[in-house]
C-alpha positions as CSV (number, residue, x, y, z in Angstrom):
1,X,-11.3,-30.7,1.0
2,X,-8.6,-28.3,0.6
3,X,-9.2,-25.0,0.2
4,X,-6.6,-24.8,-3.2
5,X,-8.8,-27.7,-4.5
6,X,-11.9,-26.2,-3.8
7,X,-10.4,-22.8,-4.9
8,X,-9.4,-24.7,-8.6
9,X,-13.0,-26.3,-8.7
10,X,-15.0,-23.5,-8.0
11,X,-12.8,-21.2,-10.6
12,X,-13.2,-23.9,-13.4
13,X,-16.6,-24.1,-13.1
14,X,-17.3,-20.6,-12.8
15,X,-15.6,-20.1,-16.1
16,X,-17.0,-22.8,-18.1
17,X,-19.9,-20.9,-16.6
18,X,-19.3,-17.7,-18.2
19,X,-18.0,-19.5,-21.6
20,X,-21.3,-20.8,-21.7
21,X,-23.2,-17.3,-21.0
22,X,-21.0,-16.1,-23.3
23,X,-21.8,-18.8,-26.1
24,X,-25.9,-18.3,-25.2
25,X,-25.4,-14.1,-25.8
26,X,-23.7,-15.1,-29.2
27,X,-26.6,-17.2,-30.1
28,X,-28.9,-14.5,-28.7
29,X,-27.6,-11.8,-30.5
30,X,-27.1,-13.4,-33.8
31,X,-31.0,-14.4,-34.2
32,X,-31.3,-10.9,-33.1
33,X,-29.6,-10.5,-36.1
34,X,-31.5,-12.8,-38.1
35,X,-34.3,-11.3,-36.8
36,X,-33.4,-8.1,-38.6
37,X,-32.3,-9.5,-41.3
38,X,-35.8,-11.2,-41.7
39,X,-37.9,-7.9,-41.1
40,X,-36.0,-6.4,-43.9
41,X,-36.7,-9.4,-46.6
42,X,-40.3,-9.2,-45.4
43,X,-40.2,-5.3,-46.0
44,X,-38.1,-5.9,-49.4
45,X,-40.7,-8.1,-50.3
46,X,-43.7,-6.3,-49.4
47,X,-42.0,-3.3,-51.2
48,X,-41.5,-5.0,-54.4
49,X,-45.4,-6.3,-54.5
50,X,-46.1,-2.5,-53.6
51,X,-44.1,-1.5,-57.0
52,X,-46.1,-4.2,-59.1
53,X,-49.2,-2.6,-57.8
54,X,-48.1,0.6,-58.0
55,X,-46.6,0.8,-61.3
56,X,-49.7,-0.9,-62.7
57,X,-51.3,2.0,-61.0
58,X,-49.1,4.3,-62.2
59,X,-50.0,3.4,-66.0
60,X,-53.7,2.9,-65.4
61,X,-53.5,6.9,-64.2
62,X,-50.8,7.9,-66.6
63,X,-52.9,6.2,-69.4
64,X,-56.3,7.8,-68.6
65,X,-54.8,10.9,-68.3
66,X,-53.2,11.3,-71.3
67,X,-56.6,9.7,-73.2
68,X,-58.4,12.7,-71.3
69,X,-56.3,15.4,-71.6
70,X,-54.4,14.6,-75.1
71,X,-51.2,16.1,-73.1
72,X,-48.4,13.8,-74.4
73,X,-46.2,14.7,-71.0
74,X,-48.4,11.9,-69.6
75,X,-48.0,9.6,-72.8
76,X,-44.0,10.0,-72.1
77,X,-44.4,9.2,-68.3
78,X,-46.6,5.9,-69.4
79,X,-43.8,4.6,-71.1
80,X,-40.6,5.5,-69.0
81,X,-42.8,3.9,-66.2
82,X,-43.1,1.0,-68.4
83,X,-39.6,1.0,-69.4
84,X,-38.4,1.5,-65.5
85,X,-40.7,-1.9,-64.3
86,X,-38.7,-4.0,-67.7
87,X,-35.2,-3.2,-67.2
88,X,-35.1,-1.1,-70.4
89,X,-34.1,2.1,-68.0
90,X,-32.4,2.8,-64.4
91,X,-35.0,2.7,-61.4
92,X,-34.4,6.5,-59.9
93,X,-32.8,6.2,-56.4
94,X,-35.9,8.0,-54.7
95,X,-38.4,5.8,-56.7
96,X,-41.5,5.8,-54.7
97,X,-45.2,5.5,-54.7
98,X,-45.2,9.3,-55.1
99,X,-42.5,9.7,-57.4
100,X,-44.7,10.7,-60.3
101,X,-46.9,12.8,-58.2
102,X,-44.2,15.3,-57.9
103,X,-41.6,17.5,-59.8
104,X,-38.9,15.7,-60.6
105,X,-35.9,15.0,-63.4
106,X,-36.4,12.4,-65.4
107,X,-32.5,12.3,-65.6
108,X,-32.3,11.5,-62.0
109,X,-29.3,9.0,-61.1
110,X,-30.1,5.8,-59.8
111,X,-28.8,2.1,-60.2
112,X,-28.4,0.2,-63.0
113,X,-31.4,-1.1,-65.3
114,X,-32.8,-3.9,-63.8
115,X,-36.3,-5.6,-64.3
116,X,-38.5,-5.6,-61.5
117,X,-38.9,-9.4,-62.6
118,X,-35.2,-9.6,-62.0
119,X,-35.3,-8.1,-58.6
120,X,-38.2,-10.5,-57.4
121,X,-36.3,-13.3,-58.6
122,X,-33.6,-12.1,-56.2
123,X,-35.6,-11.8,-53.2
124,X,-35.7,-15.1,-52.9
125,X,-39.4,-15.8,-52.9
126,X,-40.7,-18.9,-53.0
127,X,-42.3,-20.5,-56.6
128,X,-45.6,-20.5,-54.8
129,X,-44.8,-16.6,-54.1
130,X,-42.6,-16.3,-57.3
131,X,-45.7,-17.6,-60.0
132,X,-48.2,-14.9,-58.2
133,X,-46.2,-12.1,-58.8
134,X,-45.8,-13.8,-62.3
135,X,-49.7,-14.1,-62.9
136,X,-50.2,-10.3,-61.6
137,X,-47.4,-8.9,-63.9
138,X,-48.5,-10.7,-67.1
139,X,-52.0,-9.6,-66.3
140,X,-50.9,-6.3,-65.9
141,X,-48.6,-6.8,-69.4
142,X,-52.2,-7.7,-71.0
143,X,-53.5,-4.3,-69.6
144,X,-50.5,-2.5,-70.9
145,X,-51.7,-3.9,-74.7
146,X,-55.6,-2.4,-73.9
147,X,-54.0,0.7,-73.3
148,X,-51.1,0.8,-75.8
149,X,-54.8,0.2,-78.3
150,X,-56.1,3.2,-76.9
151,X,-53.1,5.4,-77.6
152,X,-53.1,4.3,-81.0
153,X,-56.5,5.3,-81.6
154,X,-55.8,8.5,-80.4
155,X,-52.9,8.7,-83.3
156,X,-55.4,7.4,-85.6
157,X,-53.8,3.9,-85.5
158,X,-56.3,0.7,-85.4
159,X,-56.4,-2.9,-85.3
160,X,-56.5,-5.0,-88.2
161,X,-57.8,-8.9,-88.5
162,X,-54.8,-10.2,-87.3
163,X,-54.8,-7.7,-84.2
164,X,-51.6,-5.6,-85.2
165,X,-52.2,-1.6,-85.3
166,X,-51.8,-1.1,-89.1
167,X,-55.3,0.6,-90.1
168,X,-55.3,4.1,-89.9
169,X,-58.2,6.0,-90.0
170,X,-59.1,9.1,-88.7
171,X,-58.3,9.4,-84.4
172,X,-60.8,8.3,-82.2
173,X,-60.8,9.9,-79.1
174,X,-64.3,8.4,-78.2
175,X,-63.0,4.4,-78.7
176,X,-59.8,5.3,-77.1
177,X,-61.8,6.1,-73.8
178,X,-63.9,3.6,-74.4
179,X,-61.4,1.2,-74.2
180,X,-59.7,2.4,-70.7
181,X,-63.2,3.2,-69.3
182,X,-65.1,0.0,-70.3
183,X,-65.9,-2.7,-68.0
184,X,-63.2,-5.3,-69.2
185,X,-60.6,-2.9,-68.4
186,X,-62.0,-2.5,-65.0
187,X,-62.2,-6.5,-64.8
188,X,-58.4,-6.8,-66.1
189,X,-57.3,-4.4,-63.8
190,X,-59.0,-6.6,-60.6
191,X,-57.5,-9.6,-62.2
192,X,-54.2,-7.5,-61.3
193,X,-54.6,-6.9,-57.7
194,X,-55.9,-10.5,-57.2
195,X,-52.4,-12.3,-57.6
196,X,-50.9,-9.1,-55.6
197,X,-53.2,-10.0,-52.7
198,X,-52.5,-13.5,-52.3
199,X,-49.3,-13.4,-52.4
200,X,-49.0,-10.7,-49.6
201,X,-51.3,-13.1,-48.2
202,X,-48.5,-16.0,-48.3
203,X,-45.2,-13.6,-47.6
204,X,-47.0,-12.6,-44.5
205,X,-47.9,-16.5,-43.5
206,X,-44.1,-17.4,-44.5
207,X,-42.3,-14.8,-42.7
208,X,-43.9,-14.3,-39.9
209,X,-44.1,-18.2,-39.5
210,X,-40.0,-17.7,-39.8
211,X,-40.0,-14.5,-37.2
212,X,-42.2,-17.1,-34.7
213,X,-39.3,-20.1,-35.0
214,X,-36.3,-17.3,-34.0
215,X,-38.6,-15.5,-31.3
216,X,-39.2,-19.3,-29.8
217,X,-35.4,-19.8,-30.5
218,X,-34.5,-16.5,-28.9
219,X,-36.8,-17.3,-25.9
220,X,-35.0,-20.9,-25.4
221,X,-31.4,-19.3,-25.4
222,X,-32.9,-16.7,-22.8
223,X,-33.9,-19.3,-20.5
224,X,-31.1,-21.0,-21.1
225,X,-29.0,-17.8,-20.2
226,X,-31.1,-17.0,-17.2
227,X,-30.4,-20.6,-15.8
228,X,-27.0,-20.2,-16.4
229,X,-26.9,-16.9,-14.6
230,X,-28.7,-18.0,-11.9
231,X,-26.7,-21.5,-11.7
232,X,-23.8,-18.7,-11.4
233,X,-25.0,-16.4,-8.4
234,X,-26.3,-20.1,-6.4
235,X,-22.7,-21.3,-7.0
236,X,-21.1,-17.8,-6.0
237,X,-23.4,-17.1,-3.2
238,X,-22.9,-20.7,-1.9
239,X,-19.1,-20.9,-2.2
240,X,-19.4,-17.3,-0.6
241,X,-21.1,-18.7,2.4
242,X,-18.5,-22.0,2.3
243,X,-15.8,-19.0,2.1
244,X,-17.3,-17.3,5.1
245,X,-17.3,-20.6,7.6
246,X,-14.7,-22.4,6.5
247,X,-12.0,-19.7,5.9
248,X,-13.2,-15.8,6.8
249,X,-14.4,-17.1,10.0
250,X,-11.3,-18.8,10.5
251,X,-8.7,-16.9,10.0
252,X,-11.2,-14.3,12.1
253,X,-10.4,-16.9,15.1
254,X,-6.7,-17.1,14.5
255,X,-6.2,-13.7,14.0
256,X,-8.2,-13.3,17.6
257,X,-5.9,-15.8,19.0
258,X,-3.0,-14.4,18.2
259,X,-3.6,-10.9,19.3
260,X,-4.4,-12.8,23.0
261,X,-1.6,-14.2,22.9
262,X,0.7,-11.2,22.0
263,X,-1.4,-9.6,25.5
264,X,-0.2,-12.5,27.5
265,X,-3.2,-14.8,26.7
266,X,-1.6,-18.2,26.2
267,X,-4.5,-20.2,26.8
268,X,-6.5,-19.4,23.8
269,X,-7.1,-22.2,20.8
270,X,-8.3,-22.4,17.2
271,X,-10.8,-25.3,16.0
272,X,-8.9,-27.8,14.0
273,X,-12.2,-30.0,12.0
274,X,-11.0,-30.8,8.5
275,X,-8.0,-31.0,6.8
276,X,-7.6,-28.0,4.7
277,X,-4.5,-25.7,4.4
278,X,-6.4,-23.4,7.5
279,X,-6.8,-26.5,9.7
280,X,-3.2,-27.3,9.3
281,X,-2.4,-23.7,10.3
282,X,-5.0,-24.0,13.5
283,X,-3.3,-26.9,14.8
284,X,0.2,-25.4,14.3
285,X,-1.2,-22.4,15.9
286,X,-2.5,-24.6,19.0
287,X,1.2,-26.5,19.1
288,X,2.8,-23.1,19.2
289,X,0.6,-21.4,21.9
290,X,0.8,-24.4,24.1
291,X,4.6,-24.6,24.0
292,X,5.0,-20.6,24.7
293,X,2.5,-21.6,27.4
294,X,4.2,-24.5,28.7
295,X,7.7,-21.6,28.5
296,X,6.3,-18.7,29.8
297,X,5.0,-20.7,33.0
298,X,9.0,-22.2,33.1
299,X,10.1,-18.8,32.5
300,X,7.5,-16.8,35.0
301,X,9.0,-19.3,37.6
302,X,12.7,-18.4,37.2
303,X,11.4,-14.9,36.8
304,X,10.4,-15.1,40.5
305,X,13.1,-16.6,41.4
306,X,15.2,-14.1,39.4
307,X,13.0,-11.4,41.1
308,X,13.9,-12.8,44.3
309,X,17.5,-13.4,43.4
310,X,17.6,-9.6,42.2
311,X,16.0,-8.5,45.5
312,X,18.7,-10.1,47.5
313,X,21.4,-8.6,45.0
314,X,20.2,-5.1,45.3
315,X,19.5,-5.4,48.6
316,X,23.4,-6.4,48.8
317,X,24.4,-3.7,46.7
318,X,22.4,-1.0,48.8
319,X,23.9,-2.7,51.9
320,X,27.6,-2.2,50.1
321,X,26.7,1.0,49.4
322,X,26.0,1.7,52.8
323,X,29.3,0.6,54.1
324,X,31.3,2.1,51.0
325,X,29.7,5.6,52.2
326,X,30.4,4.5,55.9
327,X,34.5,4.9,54.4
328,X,34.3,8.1,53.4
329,X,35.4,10.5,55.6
330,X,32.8,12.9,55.8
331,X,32.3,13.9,59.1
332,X,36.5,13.8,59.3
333,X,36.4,16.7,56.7
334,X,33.1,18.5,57.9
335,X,34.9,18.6,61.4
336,X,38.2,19.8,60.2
337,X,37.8,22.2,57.9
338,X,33.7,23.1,58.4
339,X,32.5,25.8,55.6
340,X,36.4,25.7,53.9
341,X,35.8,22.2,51.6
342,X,33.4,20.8,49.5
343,X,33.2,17.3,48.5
344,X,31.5,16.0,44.5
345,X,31.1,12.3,44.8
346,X,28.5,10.8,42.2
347,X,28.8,7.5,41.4
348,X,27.4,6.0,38.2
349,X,25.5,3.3,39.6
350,X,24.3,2.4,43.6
351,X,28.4,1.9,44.5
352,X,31.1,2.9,42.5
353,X,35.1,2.9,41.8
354,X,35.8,6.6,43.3
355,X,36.7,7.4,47.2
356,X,38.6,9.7,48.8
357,X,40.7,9.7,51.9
358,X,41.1,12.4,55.3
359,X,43.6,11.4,57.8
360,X,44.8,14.0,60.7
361,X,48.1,14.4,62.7
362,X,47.1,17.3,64.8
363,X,46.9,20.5,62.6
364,X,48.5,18.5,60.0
365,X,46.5,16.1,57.5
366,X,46.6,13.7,54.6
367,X,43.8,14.1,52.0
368,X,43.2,11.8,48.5
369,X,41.3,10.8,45.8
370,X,41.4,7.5,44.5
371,X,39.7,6.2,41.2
372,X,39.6,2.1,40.5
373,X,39.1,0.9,37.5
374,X,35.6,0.2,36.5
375,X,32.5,1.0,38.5
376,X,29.5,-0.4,40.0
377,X,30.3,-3.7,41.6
378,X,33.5,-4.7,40.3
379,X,34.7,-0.8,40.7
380,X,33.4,-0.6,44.9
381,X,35.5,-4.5,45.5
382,X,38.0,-2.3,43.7
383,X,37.8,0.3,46.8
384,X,37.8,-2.2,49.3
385,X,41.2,-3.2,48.2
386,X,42.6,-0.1,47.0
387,X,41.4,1.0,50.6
388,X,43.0,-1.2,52.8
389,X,46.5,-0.9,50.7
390,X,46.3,2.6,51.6
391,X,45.7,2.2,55.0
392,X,48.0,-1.1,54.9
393,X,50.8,1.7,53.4
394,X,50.2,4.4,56.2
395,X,50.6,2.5,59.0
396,X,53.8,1.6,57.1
397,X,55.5,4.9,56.0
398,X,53.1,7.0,58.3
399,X,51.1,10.2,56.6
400,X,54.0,13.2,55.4
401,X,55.2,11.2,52.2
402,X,52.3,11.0,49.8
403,X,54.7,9.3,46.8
404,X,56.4,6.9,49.3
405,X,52.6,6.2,51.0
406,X,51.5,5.4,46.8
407,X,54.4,3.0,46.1
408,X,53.9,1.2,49.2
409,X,49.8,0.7,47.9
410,X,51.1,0.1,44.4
411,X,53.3,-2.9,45.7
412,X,50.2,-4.2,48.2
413,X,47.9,-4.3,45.5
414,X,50.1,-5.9,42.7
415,X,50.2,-8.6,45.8
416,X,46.5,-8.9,46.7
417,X,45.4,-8.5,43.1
418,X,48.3,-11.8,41.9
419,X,47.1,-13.9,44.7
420,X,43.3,-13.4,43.4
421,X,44.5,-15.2,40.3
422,X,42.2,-12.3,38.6
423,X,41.4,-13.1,34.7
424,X,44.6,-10.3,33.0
425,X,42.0,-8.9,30.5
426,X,40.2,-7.1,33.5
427,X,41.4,-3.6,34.1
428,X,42.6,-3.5,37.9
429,X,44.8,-0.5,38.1
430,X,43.7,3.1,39.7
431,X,44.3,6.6,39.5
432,X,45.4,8.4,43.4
433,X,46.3,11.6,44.1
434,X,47.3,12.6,47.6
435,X,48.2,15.8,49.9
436,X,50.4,16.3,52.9
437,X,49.8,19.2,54.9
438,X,52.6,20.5,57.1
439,X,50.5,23.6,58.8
440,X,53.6,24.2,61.3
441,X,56.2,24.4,58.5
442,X,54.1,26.0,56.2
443,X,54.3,23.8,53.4
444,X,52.8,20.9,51.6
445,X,53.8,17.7,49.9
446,X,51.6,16.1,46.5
447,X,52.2,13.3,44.7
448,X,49.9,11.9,42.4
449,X,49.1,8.5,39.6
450,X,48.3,9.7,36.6
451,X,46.1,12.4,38.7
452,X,46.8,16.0,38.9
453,X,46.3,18.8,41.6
454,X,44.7,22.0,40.2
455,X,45.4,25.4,42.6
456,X,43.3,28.5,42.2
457,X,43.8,31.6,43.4
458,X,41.7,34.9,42.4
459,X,41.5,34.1,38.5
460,X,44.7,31.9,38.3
461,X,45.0,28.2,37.7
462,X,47.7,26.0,38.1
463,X,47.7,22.1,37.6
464,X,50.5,20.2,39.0
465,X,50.6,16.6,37.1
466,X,51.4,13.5,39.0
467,X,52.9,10.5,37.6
468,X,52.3,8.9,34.2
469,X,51.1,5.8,35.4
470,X,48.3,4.8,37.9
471,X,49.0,2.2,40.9
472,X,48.9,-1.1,39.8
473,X,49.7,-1.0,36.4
474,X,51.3,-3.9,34.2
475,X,55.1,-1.6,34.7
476,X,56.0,0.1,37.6
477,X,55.6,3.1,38.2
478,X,57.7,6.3,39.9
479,X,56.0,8.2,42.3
480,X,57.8,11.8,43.6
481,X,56.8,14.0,46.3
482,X,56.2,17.6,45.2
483,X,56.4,20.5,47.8
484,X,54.3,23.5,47.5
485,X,54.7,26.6,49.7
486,X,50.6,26.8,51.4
487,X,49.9,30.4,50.7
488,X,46.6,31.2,52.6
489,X,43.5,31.9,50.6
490,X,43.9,29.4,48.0
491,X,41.9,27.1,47.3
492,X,42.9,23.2,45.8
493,X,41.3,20.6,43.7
494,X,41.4,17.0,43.1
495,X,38.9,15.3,40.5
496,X,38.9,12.4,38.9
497,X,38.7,11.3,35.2
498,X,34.6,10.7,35.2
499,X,34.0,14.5,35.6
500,X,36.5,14.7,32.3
501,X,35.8,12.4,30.1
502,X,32.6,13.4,30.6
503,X,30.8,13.3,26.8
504,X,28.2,15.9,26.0
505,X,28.2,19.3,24.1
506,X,26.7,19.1,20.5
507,X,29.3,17.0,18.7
508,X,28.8,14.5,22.1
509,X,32.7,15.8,22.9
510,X,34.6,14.8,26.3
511,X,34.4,18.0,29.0
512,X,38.0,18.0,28.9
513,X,40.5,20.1,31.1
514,X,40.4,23.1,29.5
515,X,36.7,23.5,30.5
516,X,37.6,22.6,33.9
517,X,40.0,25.1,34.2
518,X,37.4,27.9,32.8
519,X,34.5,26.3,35.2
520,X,37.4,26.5,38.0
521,X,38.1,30.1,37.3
522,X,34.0,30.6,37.0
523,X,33.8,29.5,40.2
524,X,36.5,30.1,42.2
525,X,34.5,33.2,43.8
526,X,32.2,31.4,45.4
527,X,31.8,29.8,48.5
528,X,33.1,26.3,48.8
529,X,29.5,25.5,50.1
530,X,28.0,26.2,47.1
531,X,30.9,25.4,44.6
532,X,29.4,21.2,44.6
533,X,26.2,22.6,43.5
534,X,28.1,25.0,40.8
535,X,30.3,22.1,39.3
536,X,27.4,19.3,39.2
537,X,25.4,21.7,37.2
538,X,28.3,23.1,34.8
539,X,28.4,19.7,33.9
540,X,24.8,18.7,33.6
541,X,24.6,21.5,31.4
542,X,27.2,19.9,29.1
543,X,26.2,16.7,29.4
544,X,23.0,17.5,28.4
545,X,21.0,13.7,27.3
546,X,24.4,11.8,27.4
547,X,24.3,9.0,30.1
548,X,26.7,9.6,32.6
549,X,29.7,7.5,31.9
550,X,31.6,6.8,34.7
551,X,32.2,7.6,38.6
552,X,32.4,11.3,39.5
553,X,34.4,12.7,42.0
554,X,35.9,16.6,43.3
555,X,37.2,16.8,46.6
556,X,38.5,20.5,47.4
557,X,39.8,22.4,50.4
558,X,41.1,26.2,51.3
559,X,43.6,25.7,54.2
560,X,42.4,27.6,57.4
């Protein structure tokens, strides 16, 4: 089954659940209600047989008291009692069983004069019910008449033949007690209570009969409820436990799998039983684990052939490197000059675009720096070229004309570089600087492409600028030959663009030339042998995190 269908089902019937529960409390609640409502009618009713009793009670007392005493208070009392019980004036709002036995105003506010006839009428009492409380008031009427006799006799008032108080004669307290105190009174006044007692008798039967049907009524609907409830928490515990197997535990698995396979763990699968929307997912999953599988064993193949492929590459590079550092003329430059030079070469990656050059004619030499375009590989085939036009051009023109020895490598490598058929968007050109030293005539010859000399000497810097354009550009360019007079003690640099373009600082600025010049004049005391180790870390301390972004190189000397 799907797990939205099951979802819809078990939601539906979870509500018409609680509609149900919800219709059983109503039910509950209102025979609560009716409940109540019957324990008051039973108290209302058992109240109003109280005030029959009572108020017969009341006159019995009222009457004997008054025939005792002769105090008319109590005469008044008899008859506002009996007015109160027919309707002839308002029930007090505190009437009570003990309303006569204590102070009170006669005046007192209450409701509106009703007979307590009228109010037992209301109660809704049944004509069984209805005819005792009848019988016991018109009993109690006929008592009222007894007594009414007595107080007449006390005003001197008697019965005539036809039984109506017209015969006065002089009062007779002694027949008025007699009449109150004799034994038909005391038999009228059971007659009273008989009615009263039966028909507590039957209110009782009926409404607790009534109170019995809504307790067994109540009782059903709690059952009812408690099945309900208890359907409820079977159906919730069980779709719980469906929950659990068939979609915690589950997702559980997948969320396992996955985690494996984002460690590499391809082999891993979900179970697929059923057809539900998690099922679907598990076999998706299973597709999609076996293909990246089925990939990363493709792709940890050409990785070890890559790996292999990269071995031989590197180990090709290392190899270049070796012979690109065979060029350079170190040894040349250590033997010739000895503690009087220093050379700064730091290429960007294994091999690079930068070399420099050291040819000697006796005490006379030939010394250069050469940038390529680029770096890395496509900058150190660069220097292979660039390197054999140079030589190419010396054994031409020979070593004392540095411009003339830069044309002739500018026109070689325009000719290597068109027979290559190379693609025109690559950048093939190169900046060269290059010094003749005449030590017999005292003099020296630079010429440079786009490369300048810098000459320093206590404090003072000079830069001498070559040509605008660097050998094998896409227009010719003019190379000239400067002479310089070689004063001892100064010293002369050549460095290439990767020390100046150089980015660091805190804007991420290029080191520029004018910082050169200050680190040359910072520097310029100290020994050449320890000027490298100056330069490299005037740099690093303006490069700061910024990769290095291109070849490095200084080449300096101080004519012996």
């Amino acid at each position: 089954m799907k797990i939205k269908t099951l979802t819809t089902i078990a939601t539906a019937t979870l509500s018409v659940l609680l509609l149900l529960l919800l219709f059983i409390l109503y039910q509950i609640l209102d025979i609560e209600h009716d409940t109540i409502r019957g324990q008051e009618k039973r108290f209302e009713s058992f109240k109003l047989a109280d005030e029959l009793r009572q108020s017969s009670d009341d006159l019995t007392r009222m009457a004997s008291t008054y025939i005792s005493t002769g105090n008319r208070l109590y005469e008044n009392q008899y008859f506002e009692i009996l007015d109160i019980r027919n309707g002839k004036r308002p029930r007090p709002a505190d009437y009570t069983s003990t309303y006569w036995w204590l102070p009170h105003d006669a005046h007192l506010p209450g409701a509106r004069a009703v007979p307590l006839k009228e109010l037992m009428r209301r109660a809704g009492f049944t004509t069984h019910e209805f005819d005792l409380l009848q019988q016991s008031q018109s009993r109690s009427d006929k008592l009222v008449n007894m007594e009414k006799e007595a107080f007449a006799a006390m005003e001197g008032l008697f019965m005539d033949s036809a039984g109506n108080l017209t015969v006065r004669r002089t009062p007779d307290p002694g027949y008025a007690r007699s009449l109150l105190y004799g034994e038909s009174y005391q038999v009228e006044k059971a007659s009273i209570m008989a009615p009263i007692q039966t028909f507590l008798a039957a209110v009782d039967a009926r409404t607790a009969n009534a109170l019995q049907k809504l307790e067994r009524r109540q009782l059903l609907y709690v059952r009812l409820a408690l099945f309900v409830v208890s359907a409820a928490v079977i159906g919730m515990v069980s779709f719980g436990f469906y929950i659990r197997r068939r979609i915690v535990n589950p997702v559980y698995q997948l969320v396992g799998n996955m985690e494996h396979v984002t460690t590499g763990k391809y082999g891993v699968r979900n179970r697929e039983a059923g057809n539900d929307e998690l099922s679907t997912l598990a076999r998706g999953f299973n597709g999609m684990a076996a293909a990246v599988e089925r990939h990363t064993a493709t792709l940890a193949a050409a990785n070890l052939e890559m790996t292999a492929t990269h071995k031989k590459i590197a180990d090709s590079i290392d190899y270049a490197s070796l012979i690109q550092t065979a060029v350079l003329p170190h040894r040349q430059l250590a033997r010739h000059f000895g503690a009087h030079y220093f050379v700064l070469w730091k290429p960007r990656d294994v091999v690079g675009g930068d070399f420099y050059v050291f040819h000697q004619d006796g005490d006379n030499f030939l010394i250069g720096v050469v940038d390529c375009a680029g770096h890395g590989v496509p900058g150190a085939l660069m220097t292979m070229l660039a390197h054999a036009a140079i030589s190419h051009a010396i054994a031409e023109v020979g070593l004392h004309d540095p411009a003339a020895i830069l044309g002739r490598t500018d026109t070689a490598l325009r000719a290597m570089l068109s027979a290559s058929h190379l693609d025109s968007a690559l950048a093939t050109h190169a900046d060269a600087a290059l010094i003749y030293v005449d030590r017999a005539a005292g003099h020296m010859s630079f010429s440079g492409a786009k490369m300048s000399l810098y000459i320093c000497d206590d404090g003072w810097v000079e830069e001498i600028k070559g040509a605008r354009r660097p050998l094998a550009h896409k227009r010719m360019g003019e190379f000239a030959n400067t002479a310089l007079s070689l004063t001892p003690g100064r010293t002369y640099y050549l460095v290439t663009d990767g020390y100046l373009d150089q980015a660091g600082g805190d804007e991420g600025f290029c080191f520029g030339n004018d910082r050169f010049k200050q680190a040359l004049q910072t520097h310029a005391d100290l020994p050449l042998t320890e000027q490298s180790d100056a330069f490299a870390e005037t740099l690093a301390r303006y490069q700061r995190s910024q990769p290095q972004r291109d070849d490095i190189t200084i080449v300096s000397f101080r004519p012996i």
